[in-house]
VEXTI-397962 format. One record per atom (N, C-alpha, C): residue in one letter; y, z negated, x; atom name; residue number from 1. Coordinates in steps of 0.02 Angstrom, whole numbers. Layout:
 res     py     pz     px atom   n
   A      Y      Z      X   CA NUM
...
! end
This chain:
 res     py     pz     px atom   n
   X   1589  -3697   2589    N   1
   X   1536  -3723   2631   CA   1
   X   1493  -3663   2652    C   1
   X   1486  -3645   2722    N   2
   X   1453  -3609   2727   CA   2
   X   1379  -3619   2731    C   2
   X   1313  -3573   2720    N   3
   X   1256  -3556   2716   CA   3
   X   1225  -3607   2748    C   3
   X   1257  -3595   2836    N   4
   X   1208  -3609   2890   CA   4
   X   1225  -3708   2882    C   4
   X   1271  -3717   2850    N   5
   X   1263  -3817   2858   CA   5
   X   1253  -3825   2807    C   5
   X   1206  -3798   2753    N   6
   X   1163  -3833   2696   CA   6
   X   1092  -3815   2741    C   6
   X   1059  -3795   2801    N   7
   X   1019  -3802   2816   CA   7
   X    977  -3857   2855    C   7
   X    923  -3868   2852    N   8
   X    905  -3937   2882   CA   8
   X    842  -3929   2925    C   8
   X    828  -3926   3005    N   9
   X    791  -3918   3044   CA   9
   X    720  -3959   3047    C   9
   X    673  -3934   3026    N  10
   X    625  -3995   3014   CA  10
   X    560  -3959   3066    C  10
   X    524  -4003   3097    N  11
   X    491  -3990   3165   CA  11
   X    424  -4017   3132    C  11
   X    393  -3977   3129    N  12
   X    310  -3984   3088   CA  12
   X    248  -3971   3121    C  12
   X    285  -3970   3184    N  13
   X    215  -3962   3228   CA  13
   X    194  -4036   3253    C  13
   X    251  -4085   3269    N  14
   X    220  -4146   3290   CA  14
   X    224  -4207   3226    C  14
   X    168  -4231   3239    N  15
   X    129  -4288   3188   CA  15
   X    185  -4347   3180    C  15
   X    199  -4375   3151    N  16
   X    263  -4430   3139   CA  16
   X    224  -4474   3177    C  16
   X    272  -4522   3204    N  17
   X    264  -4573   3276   CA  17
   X    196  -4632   3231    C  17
   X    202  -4625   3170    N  18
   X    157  -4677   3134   CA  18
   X     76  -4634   3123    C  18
   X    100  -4595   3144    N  19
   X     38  -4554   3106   CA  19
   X    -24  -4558   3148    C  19
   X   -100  -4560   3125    N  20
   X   -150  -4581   3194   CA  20
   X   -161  -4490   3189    C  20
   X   -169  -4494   3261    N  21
   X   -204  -4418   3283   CA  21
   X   -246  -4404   3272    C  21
   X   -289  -4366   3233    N  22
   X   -366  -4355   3235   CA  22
   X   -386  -4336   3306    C  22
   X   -372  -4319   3352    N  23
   X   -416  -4332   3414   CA  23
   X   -396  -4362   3435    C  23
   X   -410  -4421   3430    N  24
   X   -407  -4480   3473   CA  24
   X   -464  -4532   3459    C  24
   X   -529  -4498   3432    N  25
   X   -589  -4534   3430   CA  25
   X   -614  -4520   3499    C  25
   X   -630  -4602   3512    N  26
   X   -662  -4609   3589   CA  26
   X   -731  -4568   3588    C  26
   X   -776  -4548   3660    N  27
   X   -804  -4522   3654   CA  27
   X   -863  -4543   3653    C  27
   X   -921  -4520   3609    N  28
   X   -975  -4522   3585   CA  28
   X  -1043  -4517   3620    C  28
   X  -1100  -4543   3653    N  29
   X  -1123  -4535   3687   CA  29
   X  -1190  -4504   3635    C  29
   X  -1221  -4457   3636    N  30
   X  -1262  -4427   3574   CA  30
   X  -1332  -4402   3618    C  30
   X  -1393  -4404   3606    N  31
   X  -1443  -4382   3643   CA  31
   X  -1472  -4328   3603    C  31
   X  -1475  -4284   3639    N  32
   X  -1514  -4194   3596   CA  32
   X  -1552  -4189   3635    C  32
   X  -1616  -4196   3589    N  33
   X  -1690  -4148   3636   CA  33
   X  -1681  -4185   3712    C  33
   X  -1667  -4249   3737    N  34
   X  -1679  -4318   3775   CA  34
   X  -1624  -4289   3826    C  34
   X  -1563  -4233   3825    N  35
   X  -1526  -4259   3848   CA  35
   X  -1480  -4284   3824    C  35
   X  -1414  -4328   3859    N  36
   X  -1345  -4352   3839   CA  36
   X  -1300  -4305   3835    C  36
   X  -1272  -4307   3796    N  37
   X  -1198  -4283   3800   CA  37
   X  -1138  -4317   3772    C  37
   X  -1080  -4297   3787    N  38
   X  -1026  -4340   3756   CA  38
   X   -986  -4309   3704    C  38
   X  -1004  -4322   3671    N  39
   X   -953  -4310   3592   CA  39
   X   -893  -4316   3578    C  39
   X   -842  -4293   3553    N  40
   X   -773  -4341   3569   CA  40
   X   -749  -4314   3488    C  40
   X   -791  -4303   3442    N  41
   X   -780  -4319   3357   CA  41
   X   -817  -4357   3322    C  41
   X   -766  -4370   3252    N  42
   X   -820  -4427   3229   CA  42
   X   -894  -4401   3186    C  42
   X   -892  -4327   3205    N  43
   X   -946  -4273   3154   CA  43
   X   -962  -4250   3214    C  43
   X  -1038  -4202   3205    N  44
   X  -1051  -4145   3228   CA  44
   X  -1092  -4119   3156    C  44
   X  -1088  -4054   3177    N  45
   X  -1130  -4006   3121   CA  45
   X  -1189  -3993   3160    C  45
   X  -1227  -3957   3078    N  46
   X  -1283  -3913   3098   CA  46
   X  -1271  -3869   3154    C  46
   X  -1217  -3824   3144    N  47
   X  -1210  -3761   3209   CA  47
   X  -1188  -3779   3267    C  47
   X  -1156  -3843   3264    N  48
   X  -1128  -3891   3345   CA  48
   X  -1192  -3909   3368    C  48
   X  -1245  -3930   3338    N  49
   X  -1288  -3985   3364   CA  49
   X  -1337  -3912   3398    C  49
   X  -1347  -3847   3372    N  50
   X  -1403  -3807   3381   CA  50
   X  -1362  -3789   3458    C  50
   X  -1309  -3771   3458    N  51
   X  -1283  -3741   3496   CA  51
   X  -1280  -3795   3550    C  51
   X  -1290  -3862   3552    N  52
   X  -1282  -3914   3604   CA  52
   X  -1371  -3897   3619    C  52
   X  -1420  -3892   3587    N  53
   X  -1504  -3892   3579   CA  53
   X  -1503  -3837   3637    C  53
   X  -1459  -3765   3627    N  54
   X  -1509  -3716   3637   CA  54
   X  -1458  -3665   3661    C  54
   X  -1396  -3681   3699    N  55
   X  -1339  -3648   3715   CA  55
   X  -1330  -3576   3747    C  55
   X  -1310  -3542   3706    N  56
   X  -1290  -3462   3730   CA  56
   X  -1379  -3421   3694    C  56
   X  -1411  -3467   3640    N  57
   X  -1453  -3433   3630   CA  57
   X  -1445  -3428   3545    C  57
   X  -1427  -3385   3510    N  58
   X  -1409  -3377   3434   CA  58
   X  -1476  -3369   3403    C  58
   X  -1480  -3391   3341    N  59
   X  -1540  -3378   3293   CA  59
   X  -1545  -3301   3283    C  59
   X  -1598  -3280   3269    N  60
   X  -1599  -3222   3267   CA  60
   X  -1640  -3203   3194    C  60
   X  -1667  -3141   3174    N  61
   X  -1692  -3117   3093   CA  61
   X  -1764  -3174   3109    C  61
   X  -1771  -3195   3069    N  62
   X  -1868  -3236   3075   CA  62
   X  -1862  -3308   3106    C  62
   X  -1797  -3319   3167    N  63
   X  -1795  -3373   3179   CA  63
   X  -1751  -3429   3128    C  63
   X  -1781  -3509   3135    N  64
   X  -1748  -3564   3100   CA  64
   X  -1746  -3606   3156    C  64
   X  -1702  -3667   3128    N  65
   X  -1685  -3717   3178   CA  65
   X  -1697  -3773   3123    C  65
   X  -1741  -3831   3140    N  66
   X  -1726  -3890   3117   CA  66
   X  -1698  -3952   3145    C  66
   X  -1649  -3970   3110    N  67
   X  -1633  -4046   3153   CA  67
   X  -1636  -4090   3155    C  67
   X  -1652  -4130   3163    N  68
   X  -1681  -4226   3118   CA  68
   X  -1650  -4249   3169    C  68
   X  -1618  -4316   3142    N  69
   X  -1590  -4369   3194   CA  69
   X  -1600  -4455   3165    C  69
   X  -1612  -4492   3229    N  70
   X  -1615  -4551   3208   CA  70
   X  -1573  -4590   3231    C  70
   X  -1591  -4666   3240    N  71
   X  -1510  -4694   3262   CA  71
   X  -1446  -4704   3221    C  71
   X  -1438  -4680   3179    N  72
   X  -1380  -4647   3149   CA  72
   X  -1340  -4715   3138    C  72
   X  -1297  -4711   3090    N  73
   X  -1243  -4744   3078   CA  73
   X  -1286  -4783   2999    C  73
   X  -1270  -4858   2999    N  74
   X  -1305  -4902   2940   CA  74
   X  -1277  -4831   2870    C  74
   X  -1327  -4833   2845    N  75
   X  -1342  -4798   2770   CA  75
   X  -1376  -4751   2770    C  75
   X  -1385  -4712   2857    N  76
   X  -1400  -4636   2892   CA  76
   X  -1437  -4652   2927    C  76
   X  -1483  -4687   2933    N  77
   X  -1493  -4708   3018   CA  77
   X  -1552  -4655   3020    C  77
   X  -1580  -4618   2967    N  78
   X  -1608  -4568   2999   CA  78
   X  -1614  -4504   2931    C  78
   X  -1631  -4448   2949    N  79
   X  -1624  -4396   2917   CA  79
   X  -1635  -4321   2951    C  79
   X  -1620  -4272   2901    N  80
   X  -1620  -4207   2944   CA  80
   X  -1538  -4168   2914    C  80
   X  -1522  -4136   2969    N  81
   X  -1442  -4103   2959   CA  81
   X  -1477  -3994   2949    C  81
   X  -1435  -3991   2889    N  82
   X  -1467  -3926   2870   CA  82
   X  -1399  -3888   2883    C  82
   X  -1415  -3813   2878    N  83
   X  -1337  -3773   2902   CA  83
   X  -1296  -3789   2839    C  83
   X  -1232  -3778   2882    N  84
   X  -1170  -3791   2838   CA  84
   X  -1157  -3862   2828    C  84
   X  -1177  -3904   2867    N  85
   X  -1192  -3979   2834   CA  85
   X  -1161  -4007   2903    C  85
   X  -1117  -4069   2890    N  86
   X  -1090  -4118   2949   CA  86
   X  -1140  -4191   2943    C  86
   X  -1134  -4225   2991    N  87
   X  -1164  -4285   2983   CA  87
   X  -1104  -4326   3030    C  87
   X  -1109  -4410   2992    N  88
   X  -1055  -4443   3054   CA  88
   X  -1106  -4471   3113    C  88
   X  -1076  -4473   3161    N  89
   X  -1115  -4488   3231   CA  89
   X  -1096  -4582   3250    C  89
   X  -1139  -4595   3295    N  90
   X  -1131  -4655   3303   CA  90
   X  -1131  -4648   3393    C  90
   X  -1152  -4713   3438    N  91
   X  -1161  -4701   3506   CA  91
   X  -1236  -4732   3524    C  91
   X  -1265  -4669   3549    N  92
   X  -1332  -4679   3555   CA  92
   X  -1388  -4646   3496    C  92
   X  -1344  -4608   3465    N  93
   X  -1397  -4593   3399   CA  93
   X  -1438  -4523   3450    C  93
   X  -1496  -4524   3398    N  94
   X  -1533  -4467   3440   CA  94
   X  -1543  -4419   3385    C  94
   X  -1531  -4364   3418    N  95
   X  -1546  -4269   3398   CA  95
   X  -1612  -4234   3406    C  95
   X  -1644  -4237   3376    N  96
   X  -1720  -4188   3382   CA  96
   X  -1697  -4106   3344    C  96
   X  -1690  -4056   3402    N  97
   X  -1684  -3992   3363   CA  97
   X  -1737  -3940   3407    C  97
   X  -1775  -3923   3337    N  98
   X  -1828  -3863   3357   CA  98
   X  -1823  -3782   3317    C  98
   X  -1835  -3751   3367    N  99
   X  -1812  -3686   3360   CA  99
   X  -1885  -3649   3362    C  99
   X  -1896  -3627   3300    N 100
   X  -1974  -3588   3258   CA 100
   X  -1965  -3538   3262    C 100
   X  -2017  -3489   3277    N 101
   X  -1981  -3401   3279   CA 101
   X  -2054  -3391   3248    C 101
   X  -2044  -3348   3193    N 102
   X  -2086  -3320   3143   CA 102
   X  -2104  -3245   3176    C 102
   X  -2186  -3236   3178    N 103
   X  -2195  -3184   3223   CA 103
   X  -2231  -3138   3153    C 103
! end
C-alpha cells in the first residue's frame, strides 16, 4: 500500500453545512454620543466603542475615556464598559463616551 492512499483530504477552512456562522448576527442599531450606527456583532468593546466616540483620534499620556451605557440588554440595562472589557449590545441601547485630558 502505498503512502499517498492512507492519506485523507480534509478542508478546514469551511464551517460544516450545520454549523451557525458567527457573522451572521443581524445588524445592531447602537447610539454613541446621540449618533446611530450599525453594529453587525453581538459585543462591542471598550476600544470599539472609543474608536466609534472619537475616530482617528487615539488616547494619548494624561488622557482617559469613560463609557457608560444605558438601554442595555435585561440584567445590563445600564453600566460603564472599562478597557479590555466587552459588553453584549442590544438595538437601541445608548453609548455615553467622554474623553478627559489631564492638563
Amino acid at each position: 500500500m502505498s503512502e499517498a492512499s492512507d492519506q485523507i483530504d480534509v478542508n478546514v477552512a469551511a464551517p460544516a453545512a450545520n454549523e451557525p456562522n458567527r457573522n451572521d448576527h443581524k445588524r445592531t442599531t447602537i447610539i454613541v454620543n446621540t449618533r446611530r450606527f450599525e453594529w453587525s456583532s453581538k459585543q462591542i468593546s471598550y476600544e470599539e466603542m472609543y474608536d466609534l466616540a472619537y475616530p482617528n483620534q487615539p488616547l494619548g499620556d494624561g488622557d482617559t475615556a469613560t463609557v457608560e451605557y444605558s438601554h442595555g440588554p435585561h440584567g445590563h440595562t445600564t453600566g460603564s464598559l472599562t478597557p479590555g472589557h466587552k459588553v453584549e449590545i442590544k438595538d437601541g441601547m445608548v453609548f455615553d463616551v467622554y474623553r478627559t485630558t489631564r492638563s
